[in-house]
C-alpha positions as CSV (number, residue, x, y, z in Angstrom):
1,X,84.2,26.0,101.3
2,X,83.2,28.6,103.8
3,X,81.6,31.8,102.8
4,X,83.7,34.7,104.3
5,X,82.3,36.4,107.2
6,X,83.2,39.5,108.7
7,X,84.8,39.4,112.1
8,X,84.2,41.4,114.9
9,X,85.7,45.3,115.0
10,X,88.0,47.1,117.3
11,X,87.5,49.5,118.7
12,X,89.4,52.8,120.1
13,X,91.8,51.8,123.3
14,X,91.5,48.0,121.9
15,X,95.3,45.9,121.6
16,X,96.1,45.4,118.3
17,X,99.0,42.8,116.7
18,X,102.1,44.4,114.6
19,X,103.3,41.6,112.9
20,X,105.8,40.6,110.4
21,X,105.1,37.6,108.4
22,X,107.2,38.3,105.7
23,X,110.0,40.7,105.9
24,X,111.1,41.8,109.4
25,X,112.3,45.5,107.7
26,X,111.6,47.4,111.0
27,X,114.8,46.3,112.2
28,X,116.7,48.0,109.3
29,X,114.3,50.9,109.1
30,X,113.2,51.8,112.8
31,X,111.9,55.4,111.3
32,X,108.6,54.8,109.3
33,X,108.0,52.0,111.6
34,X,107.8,53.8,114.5
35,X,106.0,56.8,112.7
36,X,103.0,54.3,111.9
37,X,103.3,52.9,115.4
38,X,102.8,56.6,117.1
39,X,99.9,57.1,114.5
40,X,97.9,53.7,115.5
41,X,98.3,54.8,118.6
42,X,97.6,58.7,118.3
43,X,95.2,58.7,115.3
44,X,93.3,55.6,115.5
45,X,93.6,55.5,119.6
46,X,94.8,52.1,119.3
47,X,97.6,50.4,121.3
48,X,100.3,48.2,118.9
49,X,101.4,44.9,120.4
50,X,104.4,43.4,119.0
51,X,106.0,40.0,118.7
52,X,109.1,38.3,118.9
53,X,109.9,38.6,115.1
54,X,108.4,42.1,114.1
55,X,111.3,43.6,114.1
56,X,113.9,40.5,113.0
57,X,115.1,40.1,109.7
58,X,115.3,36.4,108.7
59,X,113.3,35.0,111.3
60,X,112.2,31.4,110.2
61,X,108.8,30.7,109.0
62,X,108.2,28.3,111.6
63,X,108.7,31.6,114.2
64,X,107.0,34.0,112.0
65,X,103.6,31.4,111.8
66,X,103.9,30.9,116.0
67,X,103.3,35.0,115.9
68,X,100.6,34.5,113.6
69,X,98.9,32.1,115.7
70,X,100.2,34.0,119.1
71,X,98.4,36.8,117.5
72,X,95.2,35.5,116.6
73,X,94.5,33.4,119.7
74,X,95.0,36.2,122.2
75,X,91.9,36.9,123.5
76,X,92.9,40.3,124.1
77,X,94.1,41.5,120.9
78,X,91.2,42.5,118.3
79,X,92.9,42.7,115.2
80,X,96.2,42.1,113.4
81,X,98.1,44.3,111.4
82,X,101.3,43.8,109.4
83,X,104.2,45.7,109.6
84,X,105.1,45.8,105.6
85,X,105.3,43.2,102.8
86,X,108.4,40.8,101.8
87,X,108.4,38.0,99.3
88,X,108.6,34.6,101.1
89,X,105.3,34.2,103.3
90,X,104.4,31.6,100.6
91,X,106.7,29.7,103.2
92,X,104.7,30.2,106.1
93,X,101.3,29.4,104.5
94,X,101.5,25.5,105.3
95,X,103.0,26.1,109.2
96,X,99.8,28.0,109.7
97,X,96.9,26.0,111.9
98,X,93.3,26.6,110.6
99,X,91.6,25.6,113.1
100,X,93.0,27.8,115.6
101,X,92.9,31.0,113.7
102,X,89.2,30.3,112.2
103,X,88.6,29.7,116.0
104,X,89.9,33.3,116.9
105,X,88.8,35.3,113.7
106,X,90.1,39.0,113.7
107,X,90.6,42.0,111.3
108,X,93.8,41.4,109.3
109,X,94.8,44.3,107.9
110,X,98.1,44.3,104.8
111,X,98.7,43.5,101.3
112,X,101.7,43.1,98.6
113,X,103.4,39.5,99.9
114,X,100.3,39.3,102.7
115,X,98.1,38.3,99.9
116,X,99.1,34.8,101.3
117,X,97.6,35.4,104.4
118,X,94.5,37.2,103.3
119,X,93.6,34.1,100.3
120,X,94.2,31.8,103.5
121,X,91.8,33.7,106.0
122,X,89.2,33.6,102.5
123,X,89.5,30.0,102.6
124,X,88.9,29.9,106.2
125,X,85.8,31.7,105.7
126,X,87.2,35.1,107.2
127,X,87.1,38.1,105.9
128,X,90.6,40.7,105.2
129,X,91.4,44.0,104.7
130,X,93.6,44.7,101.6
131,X,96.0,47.6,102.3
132,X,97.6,49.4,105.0
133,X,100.7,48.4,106.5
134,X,102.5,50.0,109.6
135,X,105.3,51.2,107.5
136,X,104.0,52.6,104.4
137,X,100.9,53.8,104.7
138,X,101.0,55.0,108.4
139,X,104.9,55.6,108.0
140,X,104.2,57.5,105.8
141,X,106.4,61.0,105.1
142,X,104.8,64.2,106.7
143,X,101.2,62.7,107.6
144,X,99.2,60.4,106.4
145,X,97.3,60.6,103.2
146,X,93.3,61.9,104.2
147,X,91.8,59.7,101.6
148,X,94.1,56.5,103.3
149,X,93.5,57.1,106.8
150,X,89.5,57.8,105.7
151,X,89.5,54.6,104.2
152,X,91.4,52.7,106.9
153,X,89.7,53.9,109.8
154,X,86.2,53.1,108.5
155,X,87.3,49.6,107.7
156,X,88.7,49.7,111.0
157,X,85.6,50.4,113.2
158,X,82.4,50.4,110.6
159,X,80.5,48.6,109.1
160,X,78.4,49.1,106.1
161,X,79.0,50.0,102.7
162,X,81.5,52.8,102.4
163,X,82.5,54.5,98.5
164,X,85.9,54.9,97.2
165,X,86.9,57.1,95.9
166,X,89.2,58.6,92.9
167,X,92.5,60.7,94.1
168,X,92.8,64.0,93.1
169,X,96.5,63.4,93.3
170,X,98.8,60.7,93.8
171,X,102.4,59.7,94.2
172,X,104.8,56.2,92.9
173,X,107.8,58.0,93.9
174,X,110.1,56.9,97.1
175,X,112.0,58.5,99.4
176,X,114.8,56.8,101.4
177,X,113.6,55.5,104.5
178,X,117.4,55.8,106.3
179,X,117.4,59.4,106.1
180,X,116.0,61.4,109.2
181,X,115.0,64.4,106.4
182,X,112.5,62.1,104.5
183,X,110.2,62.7,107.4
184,X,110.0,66.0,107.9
185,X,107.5,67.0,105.1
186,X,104.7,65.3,102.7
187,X,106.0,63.6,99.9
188,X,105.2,65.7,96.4
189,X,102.5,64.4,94.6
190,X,100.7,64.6,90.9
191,X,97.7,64.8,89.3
192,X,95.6,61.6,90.0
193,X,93.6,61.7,86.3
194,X,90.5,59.9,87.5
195,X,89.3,55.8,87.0
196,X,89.5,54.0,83.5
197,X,86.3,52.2,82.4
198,X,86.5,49.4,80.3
199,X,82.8,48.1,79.5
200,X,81.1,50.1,81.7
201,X,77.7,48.8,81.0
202,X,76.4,46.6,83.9
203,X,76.1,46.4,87.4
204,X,78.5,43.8,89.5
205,X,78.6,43.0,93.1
206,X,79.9,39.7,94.6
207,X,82.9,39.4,97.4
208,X,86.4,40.4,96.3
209,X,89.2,37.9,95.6
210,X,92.7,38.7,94.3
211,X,95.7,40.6,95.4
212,X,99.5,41.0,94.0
213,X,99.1,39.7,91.0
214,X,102.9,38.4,91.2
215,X,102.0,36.7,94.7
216,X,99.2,35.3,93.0
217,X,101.4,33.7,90.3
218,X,103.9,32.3,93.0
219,X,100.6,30.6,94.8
220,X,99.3,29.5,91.5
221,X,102.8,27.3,90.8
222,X,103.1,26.1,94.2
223,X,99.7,25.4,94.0
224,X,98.5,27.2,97.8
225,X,95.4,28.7,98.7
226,X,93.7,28.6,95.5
227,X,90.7,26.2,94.9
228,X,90.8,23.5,92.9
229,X,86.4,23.6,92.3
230,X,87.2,27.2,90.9
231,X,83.4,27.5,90.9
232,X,84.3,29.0,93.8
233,X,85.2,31.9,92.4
234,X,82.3,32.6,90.3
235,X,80.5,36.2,90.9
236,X,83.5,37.3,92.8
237,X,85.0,40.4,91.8
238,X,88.6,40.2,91.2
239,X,91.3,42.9,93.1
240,X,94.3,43.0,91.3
241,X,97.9,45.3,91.6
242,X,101.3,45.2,91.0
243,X,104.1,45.9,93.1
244,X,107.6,48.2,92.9
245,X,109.3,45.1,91.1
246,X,107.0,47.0,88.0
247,X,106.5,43.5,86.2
248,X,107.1,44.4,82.2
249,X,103.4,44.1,80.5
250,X,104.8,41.1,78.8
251,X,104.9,39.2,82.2
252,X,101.5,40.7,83.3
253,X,100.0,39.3,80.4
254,X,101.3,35.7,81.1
255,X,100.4,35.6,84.1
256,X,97.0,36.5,83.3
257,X,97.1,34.2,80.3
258,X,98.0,31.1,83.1
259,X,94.9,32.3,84.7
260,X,92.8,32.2,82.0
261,X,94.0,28.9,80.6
262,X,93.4,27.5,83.6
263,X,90.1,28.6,83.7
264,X,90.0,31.2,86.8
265,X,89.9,34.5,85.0
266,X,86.3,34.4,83.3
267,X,85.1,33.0,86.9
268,X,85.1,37.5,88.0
269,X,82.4,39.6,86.2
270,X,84.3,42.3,87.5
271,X,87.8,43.4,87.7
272,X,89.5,46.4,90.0
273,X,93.0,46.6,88.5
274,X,95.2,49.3,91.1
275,X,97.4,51.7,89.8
276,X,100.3,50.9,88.4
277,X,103.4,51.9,90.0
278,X,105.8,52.8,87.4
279,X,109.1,54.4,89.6
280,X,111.2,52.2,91.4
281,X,115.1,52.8,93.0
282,X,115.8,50.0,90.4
283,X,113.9,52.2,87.7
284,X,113.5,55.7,88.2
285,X,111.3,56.8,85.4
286,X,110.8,60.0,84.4
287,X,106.8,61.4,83.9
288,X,106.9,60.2,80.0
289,X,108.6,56.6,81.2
290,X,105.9,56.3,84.0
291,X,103.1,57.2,81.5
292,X,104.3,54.6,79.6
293,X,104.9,51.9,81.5
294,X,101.3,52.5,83.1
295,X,99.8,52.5,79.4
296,X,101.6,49.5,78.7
297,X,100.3,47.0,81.6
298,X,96.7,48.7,81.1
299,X,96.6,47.1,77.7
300,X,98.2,44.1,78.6
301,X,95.2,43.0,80.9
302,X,92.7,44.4,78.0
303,X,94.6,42.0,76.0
304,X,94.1,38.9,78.6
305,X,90.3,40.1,79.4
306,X,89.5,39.9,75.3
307,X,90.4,36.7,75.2
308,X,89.5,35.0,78.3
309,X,87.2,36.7,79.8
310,X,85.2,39.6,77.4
311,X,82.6,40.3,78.8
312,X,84.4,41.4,82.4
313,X,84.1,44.6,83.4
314,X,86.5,46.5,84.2
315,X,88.1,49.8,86.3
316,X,91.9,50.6,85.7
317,X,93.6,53.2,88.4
318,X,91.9,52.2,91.5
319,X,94.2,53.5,94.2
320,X,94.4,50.2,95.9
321,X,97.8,48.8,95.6
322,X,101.4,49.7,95.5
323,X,101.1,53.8,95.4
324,X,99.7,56.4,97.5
325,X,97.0,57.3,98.8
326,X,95.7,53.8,99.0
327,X,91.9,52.5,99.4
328,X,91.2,49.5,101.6
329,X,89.4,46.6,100.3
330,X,87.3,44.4,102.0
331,X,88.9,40.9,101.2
332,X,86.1,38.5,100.8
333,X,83.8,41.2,101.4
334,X,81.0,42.6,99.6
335,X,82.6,45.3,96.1
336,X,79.6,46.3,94.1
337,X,81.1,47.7,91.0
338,X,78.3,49.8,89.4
339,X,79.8,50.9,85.6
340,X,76.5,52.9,84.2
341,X,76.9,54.6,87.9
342,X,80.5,54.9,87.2
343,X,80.7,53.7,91.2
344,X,82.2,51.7,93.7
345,X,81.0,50.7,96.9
346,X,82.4,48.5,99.2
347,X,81.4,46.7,102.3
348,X,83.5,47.1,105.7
């Protein structure tokens, strides 16, 4: 098993892949996409390459792997972005060729259904960047968040430990992406209420492992990417978040309870758990619903940790997932978790 090692960075006026290898959404939704293409090129100076299926719908895994590889292998590209998340790259895990993309490591920047992609890179002994795709983040309505594009760009081009930190304000509400007025001012926000501590009283740093805790549970039963010797995991600090599907706490809790009956959850001494988004078009929650529904998966990870793995510490509302602004995480990257501190560093 490899230890994960940072490739090398990009820099500004560097090539850099827009991929698609789950969902190939820019085709329905041209407007964020092209929004986050102007802004890698305008804020971050960097010039976005695309590929046959970034903007196809229903492109087979089989043509969505030959990007990935196209991607990787081009000695002229020096780092790889995704365009959004989906729900199938599970599909596209086994087409993918090892050897060639450890041979050709790069920056892989995205999250949500590219948690595939970033456990395989881990295994390959290269080391991802959880968060930040082309439509979301850098689509985003009016301008980007500061505290994203902070965060991004130092993963981007630094290296060194770099501190997260909280948001002051926050938002889990959508706007529709098919409407030209969506994108002519900043999304409303509200208050961000700070991190949750749950036994704050060491000191944790190891390299980060986790993701979408619903991809997770679809790689877990199809058995991908996950180590059998889970020894492997041990000292790691485990990266958890949920997505706009907003799993009920119920289902959170079993999938955490399959992880610790199988022995993987006590393996982190640590646990960032992002913030739950609670407002969906499916479910559009009012403040008391959201509140709820937050509280609710909070203690239904409390409840997993007391009884498979109690002496993890914990931080609950790290903006790292599925709302916004969003932190990037190193992914098999140094995270020292400091809980008497009440800090978190991590290591681009």
């Amino acid at each position: 098993m490899p230890i994960p090692v940072y490739p090398p960075k990009p820099s500004p006026g560097d090539r850099i892949a827009v991929i698609s290898p789950s969902s190939g959404l820019p085709e329905l939704f041209p407007l964020p996409y092209e929004l986050g293409l102007t802004r890698l090129r305008e804020n971050f100076g960097l010039e976005p390459v695309e590929y046959p299926t970034t903007r196809k719908m229903a492109s087979t895994p089989q043509d969505r792997a030959d990007d990935i590889h196209a991607a990787f292998a081009d000695p002229e590209i020096t780092a790889v972005i995704a365009s959004i998340g989906g729900d199938d790259q599970i599909t596209v895990l086994p087409l993918l060729d090892r050897e060639l993309i450890g041979a050709h490591p790069k920056p892989f920047i995205g999250y949500s259904d590219n948690t595939n992609l970033l456990a395989y890179l881990w295994n390959t002994g290269v080391v991802g960047f959880h968060g930040a795709s082309v439509m979301c983040e850098l689509g985003r309505p009016g301008a980007m968040d500061p505290l994203t594009e902070e965060s991004l760009r130092a993963a981007l081009f630094t290296s060194g430990e770099y501190e997260l930190r909280a948001a002051e304000r926050f938002r889990d509400v959508d706007r529709d992406w098919a409407d030209p007025a969506t994108f002519k001012s900043a999304p409303p926000t509200e208050p961000g209420g700070g991190w949750l501590w749950h036994r704050p009283d060491r000191v944790v740093e190891g390299r980060s492992w986790g993701g979408n805790l619903e991809i997770l549970s679809w790689m877990l039963m199809a058995d991908r990417e996950i180590q059998r010797d889970l020894s492997v995991y041990d000292g790691c600090v485990l990266v958890l978040e949920t997505s706009e599907e907003l799993p009920t706490g119920d289902e959170v809790f079993r999938i955490l309870r399959n992880m610790g009956e199988r022995g993987l959850l006590r393996r982190f001494p640590a646990l960032l758990m992002g913030r739950a988004k609670a407002w969906s078009f499916a479910k559009p929650h009012d403040a008391e619903a959201k509140a709820h529904y937050a509280r609710v998966q909070r203690e239904a990870v409390q409840r997993a940790l007391a009884t498979y793995a109690p002496e993890t510490l914990a931080v609950f509302d790290v903006d790292l997932g599925h709302t916004d602004p969003q932190l990037v995480i190193p992914y098999g990257g140094v995270v020292r978790v400091d809980g008497p501190a009440r800090r978190i560093t991590v290591r681009y």
